[in-house]
C-alpha positions as protocol buffer text, in pm:
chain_id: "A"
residue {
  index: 1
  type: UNK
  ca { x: -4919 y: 1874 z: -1860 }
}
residue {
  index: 2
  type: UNK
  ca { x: -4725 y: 1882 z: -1532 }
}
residue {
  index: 3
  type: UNK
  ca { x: -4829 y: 1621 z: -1306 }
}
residue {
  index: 4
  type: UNK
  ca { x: -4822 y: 1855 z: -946 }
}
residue {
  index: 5
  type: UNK
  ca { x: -4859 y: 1552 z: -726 }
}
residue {
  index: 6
  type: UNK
  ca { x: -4477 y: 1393 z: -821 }
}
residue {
  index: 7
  type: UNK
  ca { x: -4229 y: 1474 z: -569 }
}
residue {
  index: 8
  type: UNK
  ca { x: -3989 y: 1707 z: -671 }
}
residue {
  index: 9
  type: UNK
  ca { x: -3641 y: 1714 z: -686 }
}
residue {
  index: 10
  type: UNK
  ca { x: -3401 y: 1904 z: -493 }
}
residue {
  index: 11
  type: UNK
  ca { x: -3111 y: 2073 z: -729 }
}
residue {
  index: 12
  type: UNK
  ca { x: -2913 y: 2182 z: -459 }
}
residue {
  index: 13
  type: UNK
  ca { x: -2784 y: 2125 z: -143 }
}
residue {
  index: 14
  type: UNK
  ca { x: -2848 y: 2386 z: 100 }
}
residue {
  index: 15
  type: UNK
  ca { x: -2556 y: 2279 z: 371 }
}
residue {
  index: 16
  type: UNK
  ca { x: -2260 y: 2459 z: 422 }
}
residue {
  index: 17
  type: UNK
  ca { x: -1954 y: 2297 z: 243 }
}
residue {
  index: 18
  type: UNK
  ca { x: -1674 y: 2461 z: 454 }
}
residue {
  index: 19
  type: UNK
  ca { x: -1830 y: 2263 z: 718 }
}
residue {
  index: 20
  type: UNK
  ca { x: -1774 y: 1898 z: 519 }
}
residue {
  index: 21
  type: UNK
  ca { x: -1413 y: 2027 z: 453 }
}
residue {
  index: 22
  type: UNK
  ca { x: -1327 y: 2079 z: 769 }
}
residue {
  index: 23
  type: UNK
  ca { x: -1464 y: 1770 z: 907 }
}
residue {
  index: 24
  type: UNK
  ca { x: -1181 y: 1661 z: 735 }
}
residue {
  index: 25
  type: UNK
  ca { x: -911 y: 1733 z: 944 }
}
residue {
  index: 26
  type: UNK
  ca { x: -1092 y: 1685 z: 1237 }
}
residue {
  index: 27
  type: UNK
  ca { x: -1085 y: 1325 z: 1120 }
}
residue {
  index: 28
  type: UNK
  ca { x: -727 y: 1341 z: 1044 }
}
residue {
  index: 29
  type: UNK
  ca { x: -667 y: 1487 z: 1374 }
}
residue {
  index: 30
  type: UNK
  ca { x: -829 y: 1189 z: 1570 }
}
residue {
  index: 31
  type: UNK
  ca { x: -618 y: 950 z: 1299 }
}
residue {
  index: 32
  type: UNK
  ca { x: -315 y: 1083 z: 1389 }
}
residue {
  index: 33
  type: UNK
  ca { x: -422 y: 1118 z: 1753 }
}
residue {
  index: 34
  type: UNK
  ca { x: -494 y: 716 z: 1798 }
}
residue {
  index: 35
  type: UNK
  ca { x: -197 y: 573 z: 1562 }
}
residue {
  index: 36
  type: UNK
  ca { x: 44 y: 848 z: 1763 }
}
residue {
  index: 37
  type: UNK
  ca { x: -69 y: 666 z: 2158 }
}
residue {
  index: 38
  type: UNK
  ca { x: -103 y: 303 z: 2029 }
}
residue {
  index: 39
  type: UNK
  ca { x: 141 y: 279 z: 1829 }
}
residue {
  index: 40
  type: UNK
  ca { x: 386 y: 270 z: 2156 }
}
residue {
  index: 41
  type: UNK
  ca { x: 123 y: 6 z: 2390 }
}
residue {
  index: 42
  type: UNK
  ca { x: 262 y: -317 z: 2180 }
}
residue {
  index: 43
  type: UNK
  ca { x: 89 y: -593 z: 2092 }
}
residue {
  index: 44
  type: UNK
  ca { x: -267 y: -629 z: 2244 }
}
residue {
  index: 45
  type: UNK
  ca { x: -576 y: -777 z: 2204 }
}
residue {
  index: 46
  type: UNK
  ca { x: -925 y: -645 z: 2162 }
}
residue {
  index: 47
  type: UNK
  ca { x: -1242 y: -742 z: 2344 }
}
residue {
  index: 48
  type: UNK
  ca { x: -1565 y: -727 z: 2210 }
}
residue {
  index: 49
  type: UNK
  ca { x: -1927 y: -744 z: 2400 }
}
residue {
  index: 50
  type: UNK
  ca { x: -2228 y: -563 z: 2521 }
}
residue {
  index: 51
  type: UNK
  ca { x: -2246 y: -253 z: 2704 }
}
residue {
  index: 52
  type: UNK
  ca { x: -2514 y: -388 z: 2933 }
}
residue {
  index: 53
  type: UNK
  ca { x: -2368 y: -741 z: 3077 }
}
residue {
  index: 54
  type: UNK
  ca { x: -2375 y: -639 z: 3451 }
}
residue {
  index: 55
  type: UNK
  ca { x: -2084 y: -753 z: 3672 }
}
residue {
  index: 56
  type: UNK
  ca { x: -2289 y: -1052 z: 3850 }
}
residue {
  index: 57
  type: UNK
  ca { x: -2347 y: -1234 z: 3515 }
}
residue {
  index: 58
  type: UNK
  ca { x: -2134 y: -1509 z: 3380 }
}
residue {
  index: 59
  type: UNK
  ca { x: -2005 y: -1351 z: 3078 }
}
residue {
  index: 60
  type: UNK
  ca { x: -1858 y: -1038 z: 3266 }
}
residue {
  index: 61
  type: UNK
  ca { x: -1611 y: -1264 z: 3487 }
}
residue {
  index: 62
  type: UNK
  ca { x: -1523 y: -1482 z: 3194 }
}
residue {
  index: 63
  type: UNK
  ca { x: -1417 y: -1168 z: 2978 }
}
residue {
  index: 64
  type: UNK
  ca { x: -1218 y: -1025 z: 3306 }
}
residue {
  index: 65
  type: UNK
  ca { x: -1018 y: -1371 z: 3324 }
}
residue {
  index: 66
  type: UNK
  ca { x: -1014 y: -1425 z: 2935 }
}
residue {
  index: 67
  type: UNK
  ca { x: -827 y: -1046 z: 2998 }
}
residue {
  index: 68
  type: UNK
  ca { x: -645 y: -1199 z: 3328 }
}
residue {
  index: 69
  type: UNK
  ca { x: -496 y: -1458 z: 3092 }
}
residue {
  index: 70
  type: UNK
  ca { x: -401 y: -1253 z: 2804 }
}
residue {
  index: 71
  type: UNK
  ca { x: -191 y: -1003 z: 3020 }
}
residue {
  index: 72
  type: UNK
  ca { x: -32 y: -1282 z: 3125 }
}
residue {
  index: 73
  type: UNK
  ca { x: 145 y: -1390 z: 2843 }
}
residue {
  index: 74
  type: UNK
  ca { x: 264 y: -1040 z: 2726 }
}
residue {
  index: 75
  type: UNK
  ca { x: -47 y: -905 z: 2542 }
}
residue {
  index: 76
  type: UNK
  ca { x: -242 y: -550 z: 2633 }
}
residue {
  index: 77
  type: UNK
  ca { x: -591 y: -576 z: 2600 }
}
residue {
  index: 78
  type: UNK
  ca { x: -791 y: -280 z: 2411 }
}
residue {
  index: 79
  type: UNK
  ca { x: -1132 y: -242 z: 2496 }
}
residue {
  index: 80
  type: UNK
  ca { x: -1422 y: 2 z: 2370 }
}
residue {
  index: 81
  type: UNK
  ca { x: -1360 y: 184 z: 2708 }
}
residue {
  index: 82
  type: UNK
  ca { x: -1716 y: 149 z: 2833 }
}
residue {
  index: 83
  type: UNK
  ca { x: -1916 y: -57 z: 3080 }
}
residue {
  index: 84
  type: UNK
  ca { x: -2018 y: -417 z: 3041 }
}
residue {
  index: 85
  type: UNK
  ca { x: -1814 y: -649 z: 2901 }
}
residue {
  index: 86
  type: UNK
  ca { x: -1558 y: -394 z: 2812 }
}
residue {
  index: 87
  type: UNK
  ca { x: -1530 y: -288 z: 3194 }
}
residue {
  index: 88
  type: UNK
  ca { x: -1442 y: -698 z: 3239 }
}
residue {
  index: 89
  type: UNK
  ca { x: -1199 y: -713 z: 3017 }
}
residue {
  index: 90
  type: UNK
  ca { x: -1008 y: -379 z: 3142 }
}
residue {
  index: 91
  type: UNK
  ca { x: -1060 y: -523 z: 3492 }
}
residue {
  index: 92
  type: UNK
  ca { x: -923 y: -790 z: 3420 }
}
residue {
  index: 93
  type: UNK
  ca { x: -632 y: -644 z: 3247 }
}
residue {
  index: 94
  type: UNK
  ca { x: -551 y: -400 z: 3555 }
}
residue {
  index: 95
  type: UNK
  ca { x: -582 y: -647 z: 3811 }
}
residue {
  index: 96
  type: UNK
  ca { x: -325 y: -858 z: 3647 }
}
residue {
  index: 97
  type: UNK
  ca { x: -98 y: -553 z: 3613 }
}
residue {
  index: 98
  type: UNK
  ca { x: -111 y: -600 z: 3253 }
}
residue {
  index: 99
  type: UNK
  ca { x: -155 y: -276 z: 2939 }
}
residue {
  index: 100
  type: UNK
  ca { x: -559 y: -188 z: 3008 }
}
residue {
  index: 101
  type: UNK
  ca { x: -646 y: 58 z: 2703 }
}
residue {
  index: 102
  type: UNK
  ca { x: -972 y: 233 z: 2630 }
}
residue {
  index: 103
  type: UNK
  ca { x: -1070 y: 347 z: 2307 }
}
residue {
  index: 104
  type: UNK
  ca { x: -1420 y: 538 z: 2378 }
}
residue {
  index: 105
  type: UNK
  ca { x: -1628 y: 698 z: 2183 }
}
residue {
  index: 106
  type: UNK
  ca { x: -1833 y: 1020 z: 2259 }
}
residue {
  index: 107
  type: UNK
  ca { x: -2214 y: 944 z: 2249 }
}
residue {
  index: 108
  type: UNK
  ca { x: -2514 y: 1145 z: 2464 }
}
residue {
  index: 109
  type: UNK
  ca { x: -2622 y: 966 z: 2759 }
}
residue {
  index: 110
  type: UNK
  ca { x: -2290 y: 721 z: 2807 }
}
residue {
  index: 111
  type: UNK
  ca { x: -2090 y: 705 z: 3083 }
}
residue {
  index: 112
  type: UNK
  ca { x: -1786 y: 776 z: 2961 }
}
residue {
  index: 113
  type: UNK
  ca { x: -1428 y: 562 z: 2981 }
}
residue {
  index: 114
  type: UNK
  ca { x: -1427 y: 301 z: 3279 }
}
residue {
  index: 115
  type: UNK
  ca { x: -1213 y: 346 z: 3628 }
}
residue {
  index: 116
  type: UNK
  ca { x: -986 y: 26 z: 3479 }
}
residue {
  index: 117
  type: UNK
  ca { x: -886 y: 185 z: 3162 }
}
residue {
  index: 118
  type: UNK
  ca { x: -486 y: 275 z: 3244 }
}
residue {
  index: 119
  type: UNK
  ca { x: -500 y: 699 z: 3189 }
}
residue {
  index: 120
  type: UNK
  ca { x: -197 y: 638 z: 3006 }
}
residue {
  index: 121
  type: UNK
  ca { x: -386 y: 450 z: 2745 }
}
residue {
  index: 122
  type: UNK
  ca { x: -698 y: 626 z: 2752 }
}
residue {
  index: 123
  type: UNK
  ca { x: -852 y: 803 z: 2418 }
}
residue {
  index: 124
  type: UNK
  ca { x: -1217 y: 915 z: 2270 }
}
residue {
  index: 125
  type: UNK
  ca { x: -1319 y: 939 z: 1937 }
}
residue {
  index: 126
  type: UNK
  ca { x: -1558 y: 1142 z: 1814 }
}
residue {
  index: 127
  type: UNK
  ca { x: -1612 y: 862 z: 1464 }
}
residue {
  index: 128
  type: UNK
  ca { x: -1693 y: 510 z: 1488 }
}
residue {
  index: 129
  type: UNK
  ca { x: -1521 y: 451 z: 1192 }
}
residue {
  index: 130
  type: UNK
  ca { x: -1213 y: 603 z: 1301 }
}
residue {
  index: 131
  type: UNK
  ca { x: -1268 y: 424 z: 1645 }
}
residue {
  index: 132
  type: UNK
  ca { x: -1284 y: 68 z: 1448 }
}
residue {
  index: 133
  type: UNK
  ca { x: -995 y: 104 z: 1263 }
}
residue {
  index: 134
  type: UNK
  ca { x: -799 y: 156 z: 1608 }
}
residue {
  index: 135
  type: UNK
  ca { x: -894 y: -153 z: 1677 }
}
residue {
  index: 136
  type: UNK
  ca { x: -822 y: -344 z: 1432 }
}
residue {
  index: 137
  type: UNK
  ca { x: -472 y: -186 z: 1338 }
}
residue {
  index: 138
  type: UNK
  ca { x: -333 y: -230 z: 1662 }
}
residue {
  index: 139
  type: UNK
  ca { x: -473 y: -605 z: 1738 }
}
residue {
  index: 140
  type: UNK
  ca { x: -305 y: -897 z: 1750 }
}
residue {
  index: 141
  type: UNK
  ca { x: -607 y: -1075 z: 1797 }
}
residue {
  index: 142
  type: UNK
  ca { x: -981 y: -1019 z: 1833 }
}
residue {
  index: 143
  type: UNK
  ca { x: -1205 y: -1167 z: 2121 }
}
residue {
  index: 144
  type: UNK
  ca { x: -1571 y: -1135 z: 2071 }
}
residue {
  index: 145
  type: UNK
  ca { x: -1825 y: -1241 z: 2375 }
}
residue {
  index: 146
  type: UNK
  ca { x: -2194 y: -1193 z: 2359 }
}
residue {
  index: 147
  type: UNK
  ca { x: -2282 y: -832 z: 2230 }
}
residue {
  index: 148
  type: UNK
  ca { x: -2559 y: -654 z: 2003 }
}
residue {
  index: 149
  type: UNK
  ca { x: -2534 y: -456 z: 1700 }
}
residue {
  index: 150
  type: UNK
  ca { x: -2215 y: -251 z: 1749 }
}
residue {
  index: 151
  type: UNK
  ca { x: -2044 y: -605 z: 1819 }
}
residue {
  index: 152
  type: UNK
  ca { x: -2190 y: -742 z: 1507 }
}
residue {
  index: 153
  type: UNK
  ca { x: -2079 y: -458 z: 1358 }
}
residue {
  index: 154
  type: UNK
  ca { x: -1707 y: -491 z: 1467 }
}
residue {
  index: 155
  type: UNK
  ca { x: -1687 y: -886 z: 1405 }
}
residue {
  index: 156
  type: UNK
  ca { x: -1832 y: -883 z: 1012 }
}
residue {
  index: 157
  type: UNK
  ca { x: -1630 y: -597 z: 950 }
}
residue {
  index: 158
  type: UNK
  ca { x: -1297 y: -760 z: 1067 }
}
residue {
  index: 159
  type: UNK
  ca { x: -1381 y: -1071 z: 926 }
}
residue {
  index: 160
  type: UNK
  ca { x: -1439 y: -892 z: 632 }
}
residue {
  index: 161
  type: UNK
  ca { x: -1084 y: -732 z: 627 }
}
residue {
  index: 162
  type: UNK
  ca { x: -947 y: -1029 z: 663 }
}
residue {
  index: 163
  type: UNK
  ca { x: -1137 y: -1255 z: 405 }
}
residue {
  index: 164
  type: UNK
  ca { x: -1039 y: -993 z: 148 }
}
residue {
  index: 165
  type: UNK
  ca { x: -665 y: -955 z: 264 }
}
residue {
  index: 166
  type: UNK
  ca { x: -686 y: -581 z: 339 }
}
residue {
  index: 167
  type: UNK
  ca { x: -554 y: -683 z: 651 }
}
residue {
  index: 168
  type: UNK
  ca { x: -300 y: -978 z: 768 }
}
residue {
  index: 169
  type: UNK
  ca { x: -502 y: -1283 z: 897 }
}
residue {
  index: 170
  type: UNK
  ca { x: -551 y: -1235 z: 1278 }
}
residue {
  index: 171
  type: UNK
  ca { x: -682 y: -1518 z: 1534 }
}
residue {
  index: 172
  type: UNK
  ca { x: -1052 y: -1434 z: 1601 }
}
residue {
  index: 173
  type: UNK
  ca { x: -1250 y: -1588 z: 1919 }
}
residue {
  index: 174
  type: UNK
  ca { x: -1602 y: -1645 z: 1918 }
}
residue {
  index: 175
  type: UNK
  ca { x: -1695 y: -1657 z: 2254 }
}
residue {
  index: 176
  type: UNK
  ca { x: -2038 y: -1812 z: 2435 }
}
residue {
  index: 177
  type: UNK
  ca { x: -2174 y: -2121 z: 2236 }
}
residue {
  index: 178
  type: UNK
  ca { x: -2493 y: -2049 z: 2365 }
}
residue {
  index: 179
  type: UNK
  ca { x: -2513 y: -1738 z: 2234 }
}
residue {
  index: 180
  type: UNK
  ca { x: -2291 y: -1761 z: 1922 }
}
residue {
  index: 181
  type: UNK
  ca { x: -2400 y: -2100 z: 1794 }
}
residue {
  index: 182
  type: UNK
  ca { x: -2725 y: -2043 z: 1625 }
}
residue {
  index: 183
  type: UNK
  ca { x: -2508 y: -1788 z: 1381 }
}
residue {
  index: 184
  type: UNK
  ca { x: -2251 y: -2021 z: 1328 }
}
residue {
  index: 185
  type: UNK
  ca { x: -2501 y: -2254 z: 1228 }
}
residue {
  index: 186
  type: UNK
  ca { x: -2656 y: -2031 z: 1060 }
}
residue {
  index: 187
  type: UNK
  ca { x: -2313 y: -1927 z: 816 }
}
residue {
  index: 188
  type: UNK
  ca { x: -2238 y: -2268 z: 761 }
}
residue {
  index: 189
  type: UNK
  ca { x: -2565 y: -2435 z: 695 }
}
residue {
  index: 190
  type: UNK
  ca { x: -2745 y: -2108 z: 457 }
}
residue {
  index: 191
  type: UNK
  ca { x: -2441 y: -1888 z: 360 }
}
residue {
  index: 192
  type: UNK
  ca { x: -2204 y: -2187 z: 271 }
}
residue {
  index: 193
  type: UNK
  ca { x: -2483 y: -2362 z: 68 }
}
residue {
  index: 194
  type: UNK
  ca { x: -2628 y: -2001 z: -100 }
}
residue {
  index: 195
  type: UNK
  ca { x: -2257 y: -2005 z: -189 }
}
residue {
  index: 196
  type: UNK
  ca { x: -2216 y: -1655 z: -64 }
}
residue {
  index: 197
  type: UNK
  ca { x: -1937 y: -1734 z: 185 }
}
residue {
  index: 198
  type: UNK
  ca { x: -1621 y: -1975 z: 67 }
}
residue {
  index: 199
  type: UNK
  ca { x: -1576 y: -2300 z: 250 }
}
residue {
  index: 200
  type: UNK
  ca { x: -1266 y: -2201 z: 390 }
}
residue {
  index: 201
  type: UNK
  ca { x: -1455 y: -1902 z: 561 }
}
residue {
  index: 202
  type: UNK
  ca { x: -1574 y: -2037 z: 844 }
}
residue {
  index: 203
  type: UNK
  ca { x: -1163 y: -2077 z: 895 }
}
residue {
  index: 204
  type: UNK
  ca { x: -1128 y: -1711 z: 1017 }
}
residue {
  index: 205
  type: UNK
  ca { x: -1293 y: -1798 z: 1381 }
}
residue {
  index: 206
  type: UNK
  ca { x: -1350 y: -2049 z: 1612 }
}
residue {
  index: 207
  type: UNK
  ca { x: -1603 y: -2060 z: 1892 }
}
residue {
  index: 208
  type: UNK
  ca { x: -1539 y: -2158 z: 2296 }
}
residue {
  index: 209
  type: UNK
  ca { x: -1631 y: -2170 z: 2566 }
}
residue {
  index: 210
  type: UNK
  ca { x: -1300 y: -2200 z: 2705 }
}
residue {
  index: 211
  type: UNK
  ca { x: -1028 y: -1922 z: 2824 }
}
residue {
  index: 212
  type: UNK
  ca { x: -809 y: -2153 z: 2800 }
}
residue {
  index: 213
  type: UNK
  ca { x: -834 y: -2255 z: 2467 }
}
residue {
  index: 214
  type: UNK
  ca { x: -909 y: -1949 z: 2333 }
}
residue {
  index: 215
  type: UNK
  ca { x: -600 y: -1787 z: 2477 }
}
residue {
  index: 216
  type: UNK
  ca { x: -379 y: -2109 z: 2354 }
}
residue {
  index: 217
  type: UNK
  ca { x: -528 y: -2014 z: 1999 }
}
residue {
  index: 218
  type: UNK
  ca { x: -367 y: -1661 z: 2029 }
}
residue {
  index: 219
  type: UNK
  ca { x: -61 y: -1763 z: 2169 }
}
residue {
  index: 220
  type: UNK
  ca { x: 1 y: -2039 z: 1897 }
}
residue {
  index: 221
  type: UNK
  ca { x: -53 y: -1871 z: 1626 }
}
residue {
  index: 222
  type: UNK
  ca { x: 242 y: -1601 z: 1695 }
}
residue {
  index: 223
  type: UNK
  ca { x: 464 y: -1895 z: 1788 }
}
residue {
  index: 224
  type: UNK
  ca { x: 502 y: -1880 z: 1406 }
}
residue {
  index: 225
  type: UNK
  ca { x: 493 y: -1494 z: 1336 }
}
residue {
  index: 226
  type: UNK
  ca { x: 566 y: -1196 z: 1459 }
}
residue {
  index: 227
  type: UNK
  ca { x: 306 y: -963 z: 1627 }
}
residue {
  index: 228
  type: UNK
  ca { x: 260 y: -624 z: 1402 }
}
residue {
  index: 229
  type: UNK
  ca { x: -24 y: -331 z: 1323 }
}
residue {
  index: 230
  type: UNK
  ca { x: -217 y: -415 z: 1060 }
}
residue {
  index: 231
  type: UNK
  ca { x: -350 y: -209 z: 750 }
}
residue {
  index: 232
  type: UNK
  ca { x: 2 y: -198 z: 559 }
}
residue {
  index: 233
  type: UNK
  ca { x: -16 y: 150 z: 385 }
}
């Protein structure tokens, strides 16, 4: 007997698959897009953080000077393009006549690339994923200040790339004890001891307070290599 009350199960899609197909190359187009403009910037920086850190509070003039600094000892600095702590950083980039890049991303109700994004170095994606991997490839380093879940998003996933080698090992800055403490505490007193995480993980970062220190941690580390894109393929 045929139990009516089970769910059933669909046997076919009902979507259009000319539609997935082409999706395709608008994905390639945006690929080819991104590597084509920042592929010529040189080796920058990106800077992570919320959207909604207003220009009076702490963390928005620490990421503009954290930016200041960078520019000037050679690096660009990428940013998401947006307001917040991604406005600091390009502010702080510009103002120091230094490479200020945007990479955006189109989403309903957003405001769209910030006035201190260099034109020159401006560019929207329509895919976060797409998006990400711009800023990772085209890093030299990672900066990450006090952000929500796209931030979280963008720091696990380039820690993961480089925990598994799928790209080189890149300084990453953790910055805001205050705010990042409780998850570094968090990683090495439950993930280390759940043994989900290798000792040497907690390696890939380090956490300040300091521009200072976190820009000496950039610098020294390509006192013994070369800058380069990541993602060797």
């Amino acid at each position: 007997m045929t139990n009516n009350n089970q769910p059933s199960i669909p046997g076919n899609y009902r979507g259009d698959s000319s539609s997935d197909l082409w999706s395709v190359f608008k994905i390639m187009g945006e690929f080819v897009e991104g590597y084509d403009k920042l592929f010529k910037i040189g080796p920058c920086v990106s800077i992570f953080g919320s959207a909604r850190t207003k220009p009076e509070q702490k963390y928005y003039k620490l990421a503009s000077e954290f930016a200041a600094q960078l520019t000037s000892k050679g690096f660009g600095v990428i940013s998401g393009g947006g307001p917040g702590i991604m406005e600091a950083a390009n502010k702080g980039a510009a103002e120091s006549n230094g490479k200020s890049v945007g990479v955006g991303i189109e989403l309903p109700h957003e405001q769209g690339i910030n006035e201190f994004v260099d034109p020159r170095y401006k560019i929207n994606f329509n895919y976060f994923f797409v998006r990400k991997v711009m800023f990772v490839k085209y890093s030299q380093a990672l900066v990450v200040f006090p952000g929500g879940f796209g931030t979280l998003d963008e720091l696990f996933e380039s820690l993961t790339l480089v925990q598994t080698k799928k790209i080189s090992k890149i300084p990453i800055v953790l910055f805001g004890t205050e705010y990042w403490g409780g998850l570094v505490d968090w990683i090495e007193s439950t993930m280390k001891s759940w043994g989900t995480i290798s000792d040497n993980d907690t390696d890939l970062f380090i956490l300040t307070d300091s521009c200072e220190e976190g820009v000496d941690h950039i610098c020294e580390f390509y006192q013994q290599q070369e800058p380069m894109p990541n993602f060797h393929f």
